[in-house]
N, C-alpha and C positions, 0 to 999 in steps of 0.2 A: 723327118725324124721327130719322136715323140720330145716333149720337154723333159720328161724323166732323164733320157737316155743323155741328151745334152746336157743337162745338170752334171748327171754322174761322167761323164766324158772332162766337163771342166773341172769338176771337184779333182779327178784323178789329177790333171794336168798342175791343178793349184798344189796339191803333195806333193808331187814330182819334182815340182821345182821348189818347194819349201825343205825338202829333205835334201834336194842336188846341191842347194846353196849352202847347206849346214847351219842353217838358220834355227831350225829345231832337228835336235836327234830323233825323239821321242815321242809320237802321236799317241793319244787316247782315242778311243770310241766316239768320246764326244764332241770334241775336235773335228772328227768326220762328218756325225751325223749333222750338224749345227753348220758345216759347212754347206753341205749338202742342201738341209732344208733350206740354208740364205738363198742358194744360188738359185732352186727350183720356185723359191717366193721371186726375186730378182726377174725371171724369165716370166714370171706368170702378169707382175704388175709391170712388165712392160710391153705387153698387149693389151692391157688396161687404158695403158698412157697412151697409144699409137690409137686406139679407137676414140680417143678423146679428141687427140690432134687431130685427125684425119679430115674432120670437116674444118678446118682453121687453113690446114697443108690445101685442102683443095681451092677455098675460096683464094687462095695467095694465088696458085697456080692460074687462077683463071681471070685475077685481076693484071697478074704479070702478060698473058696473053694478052689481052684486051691494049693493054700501054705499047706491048712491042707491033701489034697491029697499028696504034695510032702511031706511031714513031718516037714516041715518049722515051728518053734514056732511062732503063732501068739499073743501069749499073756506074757510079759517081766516076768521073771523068779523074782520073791520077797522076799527077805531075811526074812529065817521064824524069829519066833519069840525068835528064840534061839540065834541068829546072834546076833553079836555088830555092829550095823549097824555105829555106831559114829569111827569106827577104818579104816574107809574105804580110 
C-alpha cells in the first residue's frame, strides 16, 4: 500500500473519531489538508529514521548473537517475586 493511500486511510480514521467523540462539530478544508500533509510527512520521515537505524539495529543484533553464543547473560537477572527486594 502506497503512503498516500495510508495517510488518507488515517486521516479518515483521525475525523471519525474527532467527530464520534464531539470534540469538534465543525471541520474546515484545512483542518483536513494540514492533517493530511502531517500524516504523509510522519510516514515519509519515518523511513528516513528506519534507514538511519538500520545499521545501529543490525550491529546490536549481531553483537547480541555473538554474547549469547559465548554464554554471556544478555538480559539482567530480576528478583522473583519471593525476594524482599526493599532489603537491598
Amino acid at each position: 500500500m502506497e503512503k498516500r493511500e495510508v495517510a488518507l486511510g488515517l486521516t479518515k480514521i483521525y475525523f471519525e473519531e474527532l467527530l464520534r467523540s464531539g470534540v469538534r462539530r465543525q471541520m474546515e478544508l484545512d483542518d483536513l489538508i494540514n492533517a493530511y500533509v502531517y500524516t504523509l510527512s510522519r510516514l515519509e520521515k519515518t523511513d528516513k529514521e528506519m534507514e538511519i537505524m538500520q545499521p545501529a539495529i543490525k550491529k546490536e543484533e549481531t553483537e547480541l548473537e555473538k554474547d549469547v553464543k559465548e554464554g554471556v547473560p544478555v538480559f539482567p537477572e530480576f528478583p522473583s517475586f519471593d525476594e524482599d527486594i526493599t532489603k537491598a
